[in-house]
Backbone bond lengths (Angstrom), bond angles and torsions (degrees), N, CA, C in turn:
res aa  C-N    CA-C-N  psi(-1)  N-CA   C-N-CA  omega(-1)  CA-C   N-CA-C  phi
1 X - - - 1.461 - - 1.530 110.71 -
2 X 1.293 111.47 -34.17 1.465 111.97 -171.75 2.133 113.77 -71.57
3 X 1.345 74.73 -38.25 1.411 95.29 179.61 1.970 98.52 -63.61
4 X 1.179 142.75 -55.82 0.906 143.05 167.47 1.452 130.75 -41.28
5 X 1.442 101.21 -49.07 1.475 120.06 154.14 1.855 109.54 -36.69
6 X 1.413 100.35 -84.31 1.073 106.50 -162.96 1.984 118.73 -54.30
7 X 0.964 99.66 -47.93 1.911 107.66 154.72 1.505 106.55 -28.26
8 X 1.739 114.97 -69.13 1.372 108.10 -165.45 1.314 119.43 -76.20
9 X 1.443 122.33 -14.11 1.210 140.48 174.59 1.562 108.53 -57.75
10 X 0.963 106.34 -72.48 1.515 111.89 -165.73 1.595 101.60 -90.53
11 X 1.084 120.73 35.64 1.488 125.01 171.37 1.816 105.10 -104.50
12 X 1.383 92.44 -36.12 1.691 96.20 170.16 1.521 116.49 -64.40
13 X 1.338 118.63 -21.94 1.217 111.63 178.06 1.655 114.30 -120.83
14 X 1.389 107.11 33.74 1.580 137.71 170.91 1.870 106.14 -100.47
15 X 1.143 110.42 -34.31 1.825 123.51 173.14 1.345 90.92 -114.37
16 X 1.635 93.19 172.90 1.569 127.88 159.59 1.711 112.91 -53.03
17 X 1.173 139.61 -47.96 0.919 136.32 -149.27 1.997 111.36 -78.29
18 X 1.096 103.61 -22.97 1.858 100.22 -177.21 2.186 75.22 -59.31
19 X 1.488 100.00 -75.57 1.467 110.33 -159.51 1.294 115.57 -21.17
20 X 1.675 102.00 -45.56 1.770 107.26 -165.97 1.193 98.55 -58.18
21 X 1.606 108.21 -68.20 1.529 120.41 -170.08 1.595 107.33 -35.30
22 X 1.335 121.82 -67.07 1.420 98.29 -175.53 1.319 131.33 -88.20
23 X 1.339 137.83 -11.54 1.734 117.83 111.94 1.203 129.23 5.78
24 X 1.224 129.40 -65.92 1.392 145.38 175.09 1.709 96.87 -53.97
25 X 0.991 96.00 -101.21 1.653 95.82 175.44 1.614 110.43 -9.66
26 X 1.451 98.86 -86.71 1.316 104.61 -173.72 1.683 144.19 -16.56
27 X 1.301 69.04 -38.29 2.353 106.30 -173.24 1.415 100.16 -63.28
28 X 1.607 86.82 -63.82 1.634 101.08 -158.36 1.403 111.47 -81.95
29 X 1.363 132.05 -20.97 1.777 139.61 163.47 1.419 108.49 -54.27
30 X 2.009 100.06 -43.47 1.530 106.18 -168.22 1.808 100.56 -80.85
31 X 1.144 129.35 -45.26 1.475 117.59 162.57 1.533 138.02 -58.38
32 X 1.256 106.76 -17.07 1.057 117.90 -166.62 1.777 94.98 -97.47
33 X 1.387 124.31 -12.83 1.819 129.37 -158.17 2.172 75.89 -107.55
34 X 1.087 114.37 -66.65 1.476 118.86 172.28 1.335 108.98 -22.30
35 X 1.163 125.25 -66.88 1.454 130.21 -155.44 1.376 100.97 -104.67
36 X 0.740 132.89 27.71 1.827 124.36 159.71 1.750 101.72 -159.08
37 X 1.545 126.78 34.13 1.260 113.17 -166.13 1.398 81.56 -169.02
38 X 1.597 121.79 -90.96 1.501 109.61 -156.59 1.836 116.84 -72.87
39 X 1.485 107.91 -20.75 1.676 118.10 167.61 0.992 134.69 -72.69
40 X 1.570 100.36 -22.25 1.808 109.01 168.26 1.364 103.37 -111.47
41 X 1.116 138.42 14.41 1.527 129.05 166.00 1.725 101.62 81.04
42 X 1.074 144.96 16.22 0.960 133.48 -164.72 1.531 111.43 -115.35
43 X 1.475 99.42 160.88 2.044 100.96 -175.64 1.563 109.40 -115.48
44 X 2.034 112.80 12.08 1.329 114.04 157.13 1.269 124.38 -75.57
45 X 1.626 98.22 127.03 1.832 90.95 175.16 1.456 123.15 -109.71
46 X 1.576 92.93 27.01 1.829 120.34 -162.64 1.831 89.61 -50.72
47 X 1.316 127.86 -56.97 1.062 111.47 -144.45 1.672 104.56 -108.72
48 X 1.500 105.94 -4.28 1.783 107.48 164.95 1.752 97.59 -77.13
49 X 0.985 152.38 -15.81 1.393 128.63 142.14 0.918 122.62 -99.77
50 X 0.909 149.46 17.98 1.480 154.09 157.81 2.026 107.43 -67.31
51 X 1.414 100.22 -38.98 1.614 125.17 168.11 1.322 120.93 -47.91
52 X 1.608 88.60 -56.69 1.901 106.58 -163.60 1.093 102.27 -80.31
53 X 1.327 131.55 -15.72 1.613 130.95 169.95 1.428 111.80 -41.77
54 X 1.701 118.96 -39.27 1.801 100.51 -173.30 1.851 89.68 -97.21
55 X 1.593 122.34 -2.97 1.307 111.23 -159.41 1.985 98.87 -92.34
56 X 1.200 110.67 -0.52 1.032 116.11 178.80 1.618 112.47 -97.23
57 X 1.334 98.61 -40.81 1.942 115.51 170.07 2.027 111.06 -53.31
58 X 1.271 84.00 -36.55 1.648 92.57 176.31 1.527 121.08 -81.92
59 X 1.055 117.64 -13.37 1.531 123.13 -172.77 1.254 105.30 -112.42
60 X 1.268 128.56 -39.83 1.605 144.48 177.65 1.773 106.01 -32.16
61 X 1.877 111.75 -68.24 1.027 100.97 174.58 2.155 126.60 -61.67
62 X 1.133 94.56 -12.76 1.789 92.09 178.17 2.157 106.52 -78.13
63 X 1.574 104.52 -21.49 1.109 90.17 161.85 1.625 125.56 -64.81
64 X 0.749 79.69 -56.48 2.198 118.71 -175.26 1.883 98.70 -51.88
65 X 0.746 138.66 -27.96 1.817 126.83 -142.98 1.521 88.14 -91.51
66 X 0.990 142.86 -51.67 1.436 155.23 -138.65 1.565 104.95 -110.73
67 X 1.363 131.80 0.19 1.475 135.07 -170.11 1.647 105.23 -72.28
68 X 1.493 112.51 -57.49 1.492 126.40 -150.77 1.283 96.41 -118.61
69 X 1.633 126.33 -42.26 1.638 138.17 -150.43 1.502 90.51 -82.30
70 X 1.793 118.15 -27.04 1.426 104.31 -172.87 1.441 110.68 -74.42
71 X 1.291 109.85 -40.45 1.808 116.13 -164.71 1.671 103.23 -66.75
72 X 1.403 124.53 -11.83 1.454 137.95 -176.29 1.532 90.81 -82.68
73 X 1.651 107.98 -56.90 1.817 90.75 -171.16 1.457 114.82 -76.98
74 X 0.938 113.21 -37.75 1.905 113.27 171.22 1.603 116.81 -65.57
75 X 1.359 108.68 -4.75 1.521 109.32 173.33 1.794 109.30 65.29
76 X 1.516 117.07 5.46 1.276 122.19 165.85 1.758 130.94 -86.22
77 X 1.859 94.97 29.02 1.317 102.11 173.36 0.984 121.38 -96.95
78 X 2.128 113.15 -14.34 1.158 121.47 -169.32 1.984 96.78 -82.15
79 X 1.248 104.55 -18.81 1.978 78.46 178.51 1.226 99.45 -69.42
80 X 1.857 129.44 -62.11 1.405 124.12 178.71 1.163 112.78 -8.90
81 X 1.797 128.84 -75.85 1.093 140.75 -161.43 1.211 94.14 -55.87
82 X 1.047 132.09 -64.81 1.629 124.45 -156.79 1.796 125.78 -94.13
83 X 1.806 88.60 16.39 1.567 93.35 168.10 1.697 120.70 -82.71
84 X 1.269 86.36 -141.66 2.183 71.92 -178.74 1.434 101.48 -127.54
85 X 1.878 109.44 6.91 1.493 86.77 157.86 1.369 130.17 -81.18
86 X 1.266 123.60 165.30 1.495 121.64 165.79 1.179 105.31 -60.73
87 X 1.898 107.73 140.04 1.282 112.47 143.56 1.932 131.16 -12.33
88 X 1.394 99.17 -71.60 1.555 119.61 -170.96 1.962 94.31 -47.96
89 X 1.367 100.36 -64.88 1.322 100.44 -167.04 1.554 106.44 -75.61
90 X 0.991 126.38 12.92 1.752 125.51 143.56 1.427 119.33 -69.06
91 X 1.605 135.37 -49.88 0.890 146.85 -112.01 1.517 88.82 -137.59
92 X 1.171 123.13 -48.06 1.424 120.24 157.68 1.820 105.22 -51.45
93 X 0.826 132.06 -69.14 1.188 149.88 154.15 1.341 114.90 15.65
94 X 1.198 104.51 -85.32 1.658 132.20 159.00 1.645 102.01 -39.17
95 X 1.571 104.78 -74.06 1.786 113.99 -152.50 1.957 96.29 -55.73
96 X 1.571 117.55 -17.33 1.257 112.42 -167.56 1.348 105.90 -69.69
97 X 1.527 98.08 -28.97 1.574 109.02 -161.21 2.021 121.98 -63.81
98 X 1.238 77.31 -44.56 1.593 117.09 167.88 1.579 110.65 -60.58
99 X 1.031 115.18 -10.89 1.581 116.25 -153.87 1.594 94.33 -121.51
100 X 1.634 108.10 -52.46 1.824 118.75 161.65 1.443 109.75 -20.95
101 X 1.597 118.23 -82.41 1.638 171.31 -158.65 1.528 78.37 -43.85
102 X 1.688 112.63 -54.98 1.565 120.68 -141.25 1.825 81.46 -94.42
103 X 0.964 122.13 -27.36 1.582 105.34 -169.29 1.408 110.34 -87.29
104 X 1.764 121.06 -37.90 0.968 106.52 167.45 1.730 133.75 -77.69
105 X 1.504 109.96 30.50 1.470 136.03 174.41 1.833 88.77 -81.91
106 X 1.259 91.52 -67.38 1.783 114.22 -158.29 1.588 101.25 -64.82
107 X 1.683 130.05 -2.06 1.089 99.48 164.96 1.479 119.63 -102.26
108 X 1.221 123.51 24.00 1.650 126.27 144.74 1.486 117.10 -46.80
109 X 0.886 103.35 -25.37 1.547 99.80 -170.91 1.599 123.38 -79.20
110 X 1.778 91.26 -34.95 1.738 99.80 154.76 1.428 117.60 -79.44
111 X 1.159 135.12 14.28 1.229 146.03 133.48 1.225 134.54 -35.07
112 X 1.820 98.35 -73.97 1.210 135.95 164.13 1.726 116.56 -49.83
113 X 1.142 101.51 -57.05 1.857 100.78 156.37 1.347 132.55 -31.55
114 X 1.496 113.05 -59.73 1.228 136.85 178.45 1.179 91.91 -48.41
115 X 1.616 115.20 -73.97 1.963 117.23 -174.12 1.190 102.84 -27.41
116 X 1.697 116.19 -73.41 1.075 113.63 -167.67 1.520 143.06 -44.17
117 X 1.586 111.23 -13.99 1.496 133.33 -166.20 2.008 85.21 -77.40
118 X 0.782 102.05 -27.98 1.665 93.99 -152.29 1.669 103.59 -104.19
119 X 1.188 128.19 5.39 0.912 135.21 151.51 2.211 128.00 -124.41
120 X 1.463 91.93 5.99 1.614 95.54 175.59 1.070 103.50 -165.71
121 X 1.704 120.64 -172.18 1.901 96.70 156.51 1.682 113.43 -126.05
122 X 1.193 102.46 93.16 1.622 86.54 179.55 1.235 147.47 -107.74
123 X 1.214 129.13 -168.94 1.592 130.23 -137.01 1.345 107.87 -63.57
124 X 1.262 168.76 65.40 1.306 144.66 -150.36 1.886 94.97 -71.36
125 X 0.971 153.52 -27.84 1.331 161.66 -177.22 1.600 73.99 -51.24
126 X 1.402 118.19 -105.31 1.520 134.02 -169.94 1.489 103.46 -10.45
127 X 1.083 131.32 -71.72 1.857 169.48 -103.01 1.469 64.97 -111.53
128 X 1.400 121.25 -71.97 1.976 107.72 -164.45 1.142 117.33 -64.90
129 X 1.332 120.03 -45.43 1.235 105.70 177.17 1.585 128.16 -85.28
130 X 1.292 116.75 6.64 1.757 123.23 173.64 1.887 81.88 -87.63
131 X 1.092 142.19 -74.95 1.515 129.81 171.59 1.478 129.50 -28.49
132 X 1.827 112.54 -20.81 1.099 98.31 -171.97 1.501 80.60 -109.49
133 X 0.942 157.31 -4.20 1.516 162.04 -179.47 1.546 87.05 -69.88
134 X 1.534 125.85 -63.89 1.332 105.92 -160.89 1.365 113.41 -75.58
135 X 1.244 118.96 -45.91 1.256 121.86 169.52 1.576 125.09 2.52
136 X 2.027 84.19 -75.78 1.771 103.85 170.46 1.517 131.10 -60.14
137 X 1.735 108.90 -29.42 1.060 100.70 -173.91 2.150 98.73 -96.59
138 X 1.522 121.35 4.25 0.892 107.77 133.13 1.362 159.94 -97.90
139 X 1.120 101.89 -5.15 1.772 129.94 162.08 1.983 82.07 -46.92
140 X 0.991 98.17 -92.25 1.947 119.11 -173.86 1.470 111.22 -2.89
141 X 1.737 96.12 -55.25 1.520 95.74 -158.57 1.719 100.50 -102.71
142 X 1.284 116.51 -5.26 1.898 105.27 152.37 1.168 120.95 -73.73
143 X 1.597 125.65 -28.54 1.536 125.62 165.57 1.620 120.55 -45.33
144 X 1.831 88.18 -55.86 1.678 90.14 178.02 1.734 117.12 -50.91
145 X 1.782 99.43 -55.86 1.770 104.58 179.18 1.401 113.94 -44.06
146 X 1.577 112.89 -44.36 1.897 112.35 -168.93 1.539 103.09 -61.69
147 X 1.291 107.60 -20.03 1.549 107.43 -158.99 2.082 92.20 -96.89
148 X 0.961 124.41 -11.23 1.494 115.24 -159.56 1.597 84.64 -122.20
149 X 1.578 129.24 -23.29 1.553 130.07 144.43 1.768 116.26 -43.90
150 X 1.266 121.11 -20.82 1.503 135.94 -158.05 1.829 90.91 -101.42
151 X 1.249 104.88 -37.32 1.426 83.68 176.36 1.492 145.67 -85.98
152 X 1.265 96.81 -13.72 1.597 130.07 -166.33 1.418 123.64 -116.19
153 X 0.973 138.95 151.45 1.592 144.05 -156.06 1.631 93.62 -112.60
154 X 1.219 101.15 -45.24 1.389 109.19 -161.69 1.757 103.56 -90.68
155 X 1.448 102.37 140.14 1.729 108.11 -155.31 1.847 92.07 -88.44
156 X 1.302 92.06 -30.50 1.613 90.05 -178.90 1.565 123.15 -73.54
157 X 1.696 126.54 -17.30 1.186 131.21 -164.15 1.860 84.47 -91.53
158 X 1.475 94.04 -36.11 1.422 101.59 -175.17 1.714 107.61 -52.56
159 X 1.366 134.71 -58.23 1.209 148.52 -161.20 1.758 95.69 -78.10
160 X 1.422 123.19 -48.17 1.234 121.79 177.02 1.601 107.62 -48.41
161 X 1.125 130.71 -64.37 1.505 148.04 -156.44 1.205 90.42 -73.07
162 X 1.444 137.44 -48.87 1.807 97.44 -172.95 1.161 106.35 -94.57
163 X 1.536 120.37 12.49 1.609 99.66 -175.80 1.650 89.19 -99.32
164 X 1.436 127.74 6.69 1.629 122.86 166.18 1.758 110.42 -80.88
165 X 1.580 100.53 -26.88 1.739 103.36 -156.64 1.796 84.37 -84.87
166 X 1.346 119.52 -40.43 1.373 118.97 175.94 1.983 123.84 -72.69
167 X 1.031 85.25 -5.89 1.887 82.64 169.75 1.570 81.54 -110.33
168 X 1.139 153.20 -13.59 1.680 133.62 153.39 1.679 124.00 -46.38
169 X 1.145 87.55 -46.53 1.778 119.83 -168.16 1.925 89.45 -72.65
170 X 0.817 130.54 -55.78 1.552 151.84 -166.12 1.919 103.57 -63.41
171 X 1.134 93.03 -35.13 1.270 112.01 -166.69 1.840 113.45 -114.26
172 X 0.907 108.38 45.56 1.622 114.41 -153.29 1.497 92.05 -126.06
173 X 1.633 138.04 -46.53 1.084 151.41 162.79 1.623 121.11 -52.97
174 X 1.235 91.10 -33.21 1.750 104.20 -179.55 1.629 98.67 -80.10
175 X 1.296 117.94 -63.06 1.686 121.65 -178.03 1.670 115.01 -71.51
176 X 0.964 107.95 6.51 1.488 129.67 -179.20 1.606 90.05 -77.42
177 X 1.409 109.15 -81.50 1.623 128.67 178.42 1.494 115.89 -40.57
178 X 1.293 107.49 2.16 1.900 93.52 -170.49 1.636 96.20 -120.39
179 X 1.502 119.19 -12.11 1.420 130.32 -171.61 1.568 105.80 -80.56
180 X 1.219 115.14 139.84 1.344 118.49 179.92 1.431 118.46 -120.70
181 X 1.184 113.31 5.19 1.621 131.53 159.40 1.438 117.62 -76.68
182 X 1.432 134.09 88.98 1.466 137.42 177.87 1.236 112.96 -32.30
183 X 1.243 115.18 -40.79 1.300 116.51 -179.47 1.802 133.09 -53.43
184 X 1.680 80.93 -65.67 1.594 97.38 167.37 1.366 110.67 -66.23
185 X 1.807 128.21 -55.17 1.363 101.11 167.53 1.629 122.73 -56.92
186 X 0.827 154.71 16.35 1.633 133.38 170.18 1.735 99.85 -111.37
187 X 1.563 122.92 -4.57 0.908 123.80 -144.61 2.055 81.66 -98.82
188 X 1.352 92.37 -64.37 1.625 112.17 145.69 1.657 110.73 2.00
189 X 1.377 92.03 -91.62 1.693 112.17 -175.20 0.998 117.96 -58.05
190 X 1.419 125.01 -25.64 1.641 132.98 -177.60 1.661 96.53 -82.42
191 X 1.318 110.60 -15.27 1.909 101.57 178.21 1.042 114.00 -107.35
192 X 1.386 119.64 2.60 1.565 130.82 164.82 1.363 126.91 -35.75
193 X 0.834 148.22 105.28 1.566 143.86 161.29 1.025 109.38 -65.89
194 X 1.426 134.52 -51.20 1.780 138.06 -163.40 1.939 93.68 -66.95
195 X 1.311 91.15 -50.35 1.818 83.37 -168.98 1.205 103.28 -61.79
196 X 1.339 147.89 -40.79 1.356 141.98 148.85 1.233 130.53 -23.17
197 X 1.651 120.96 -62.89 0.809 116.67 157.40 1.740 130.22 -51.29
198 X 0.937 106.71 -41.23 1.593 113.02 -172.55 1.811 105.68 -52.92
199 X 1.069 115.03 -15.72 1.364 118.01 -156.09 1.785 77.56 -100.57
200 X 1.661 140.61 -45.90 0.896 121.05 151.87 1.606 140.05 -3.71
201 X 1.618 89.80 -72.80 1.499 100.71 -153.78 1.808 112.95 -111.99
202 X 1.994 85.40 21.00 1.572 98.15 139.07 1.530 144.67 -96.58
203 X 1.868 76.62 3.43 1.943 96.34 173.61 1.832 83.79 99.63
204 X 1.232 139.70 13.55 1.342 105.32 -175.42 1.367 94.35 -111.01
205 X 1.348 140.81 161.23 1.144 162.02 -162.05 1.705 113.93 -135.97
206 X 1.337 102.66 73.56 1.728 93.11 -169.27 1.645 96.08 -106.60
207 X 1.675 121.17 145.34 0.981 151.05 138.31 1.601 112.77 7.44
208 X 1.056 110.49 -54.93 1.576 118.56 -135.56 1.882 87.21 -99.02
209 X 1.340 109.83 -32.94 1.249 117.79 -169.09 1.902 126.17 -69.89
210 X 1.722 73.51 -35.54 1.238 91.82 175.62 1.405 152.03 -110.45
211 X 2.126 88.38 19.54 1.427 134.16 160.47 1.597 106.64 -85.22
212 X 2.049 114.30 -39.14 1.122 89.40 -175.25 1.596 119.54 -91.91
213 X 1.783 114.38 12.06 1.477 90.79 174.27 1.521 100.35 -96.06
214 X 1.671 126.82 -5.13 1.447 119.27 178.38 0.901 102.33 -79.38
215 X 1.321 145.88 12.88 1.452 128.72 172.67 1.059 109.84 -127.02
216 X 1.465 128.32 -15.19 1.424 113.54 141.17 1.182 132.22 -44.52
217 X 1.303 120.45 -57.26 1.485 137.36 161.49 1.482 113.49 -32.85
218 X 1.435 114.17 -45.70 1.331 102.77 -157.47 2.045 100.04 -94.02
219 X 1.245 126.60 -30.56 1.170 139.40 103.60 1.320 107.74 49.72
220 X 1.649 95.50 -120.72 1.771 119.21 147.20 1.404 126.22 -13.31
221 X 1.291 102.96 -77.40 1.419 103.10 167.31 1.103 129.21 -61.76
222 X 1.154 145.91 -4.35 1.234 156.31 175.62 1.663 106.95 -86.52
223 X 1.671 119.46 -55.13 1.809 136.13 154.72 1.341 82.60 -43.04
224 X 1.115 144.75 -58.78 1.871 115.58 -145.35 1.403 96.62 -96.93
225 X 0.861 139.65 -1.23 1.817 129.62 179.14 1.592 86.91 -97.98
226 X 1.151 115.98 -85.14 1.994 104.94 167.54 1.476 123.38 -9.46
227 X 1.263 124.36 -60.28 1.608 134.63 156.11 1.575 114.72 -27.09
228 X 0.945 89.30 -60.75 2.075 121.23 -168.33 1.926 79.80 -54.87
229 X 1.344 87.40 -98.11 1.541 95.10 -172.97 1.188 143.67 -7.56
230 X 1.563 100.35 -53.97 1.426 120.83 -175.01 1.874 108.06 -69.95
231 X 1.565 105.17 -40.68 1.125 109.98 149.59 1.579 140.98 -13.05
232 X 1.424 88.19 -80.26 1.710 117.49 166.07 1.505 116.93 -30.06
233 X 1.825 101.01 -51.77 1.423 102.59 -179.51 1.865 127.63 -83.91
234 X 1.527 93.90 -8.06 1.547 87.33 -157.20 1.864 88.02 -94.27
């Protein structure tokens, strides 16, 4: 697994794409911390993540497209398959890699802290848990990509497709509000990510929230080793 890790790891920073991706991040964390934090004098960072919520949905699949869909087009999935690691510990493997890439995005933000000490004093309580809010709800949505990477050869159908299942997910709160069936709306809201998150990146840290993005995750990964497998045999 480690060995797998480390391959996919430094493959992002073998192309353009580790760079872009966190560029991307970078820009928009650093404009988004500027304009609602260092221009108004303030030590809330309520609404610089509140932002990165779709800026993370957008970058997620450029990690994700190229994990599984590549070793399908280079035909270098068949050694995987037929080495002597497990499936699981392939695929963990990969999703860790993705998850590395994605954490060292998220440590700008203890950056951003630091700034903040020297012009206000703020919450580190808040500050941890808006970091550990994204974390989960990005852990979540690389599971889904590795797993929708598992189906496809092609890195681009790959990157297209979860950035459709993630403007669903994005959009789940909005079509929530127009339903007049209690049912389906709460059913709705209970699959929410944003309302999840939101409870994040009010500084609160509840239990319940942060069972439902680990079990998405685990979920996912569970569909993509199944994927893998079934593979193996046919």
């Amino acid at each position: 697994m480690g060995a797998i890790f480390k391959r996919d790891f430094s493959s992002y920073f073998n192309s353009p794409i580790g760079y872009i991706t966190m560029a991307v991040f970078f820009f928009f964390s650093g404009l988004y911390f500027y304009t609602t934090c260092l221009y108004t004098k303030t030590s809330d960072m309520y609404y610089v993540f509140q932002s990165m919520f779709l800026v993370v949905m957008f970058i997620i699949p450029l990690f994700t497209m190229k994990l599984l869909s590549e070793e399908r087009r280079q035909r270098t999935d068949q050694a995987l398959l037929t080495s002597p690691i497990s499936i699981t510990r392939i695929v963990i493997g990969k999703y860790l890699s993705a998850i590395a890439i994605f954490a060292i995005c998220l440590s700008i933000f203890m950056v951003f802290a630091i700034v903040l000490a020297f012009i206000a004093t703020p919450s580190i309580s808040v500050i941890t848990a808006n970091i550990l809010g994204l974390f989960l709800l990005g852990s979540s949505l690389i599971s889904i990509g590795i797993f929708i990477s598992s189906l496809t050869e092609s890195q681009a159908v790959a990157a297209l497709s979860t950035f459709a299942i993630e403007f669903v997910i994005n959009i789940l709160d909005s079509f929530a509000s127009t339903v007049s069936n209690d049912f389906v709306k709460n059913l709705l809201l209970a699959l929410s990510f944003r309302t999840k998150y939101n409870n994040f990146a009010l500084g609160i840290i509840n239990f319940a929230d942060m069972v439902f993005y680990l079990s998405i995750t685990a979920l996912f990964l569970f569909l993509t080793v199944r994927v893998i497998d079934k593979r193996r045999w046919c």
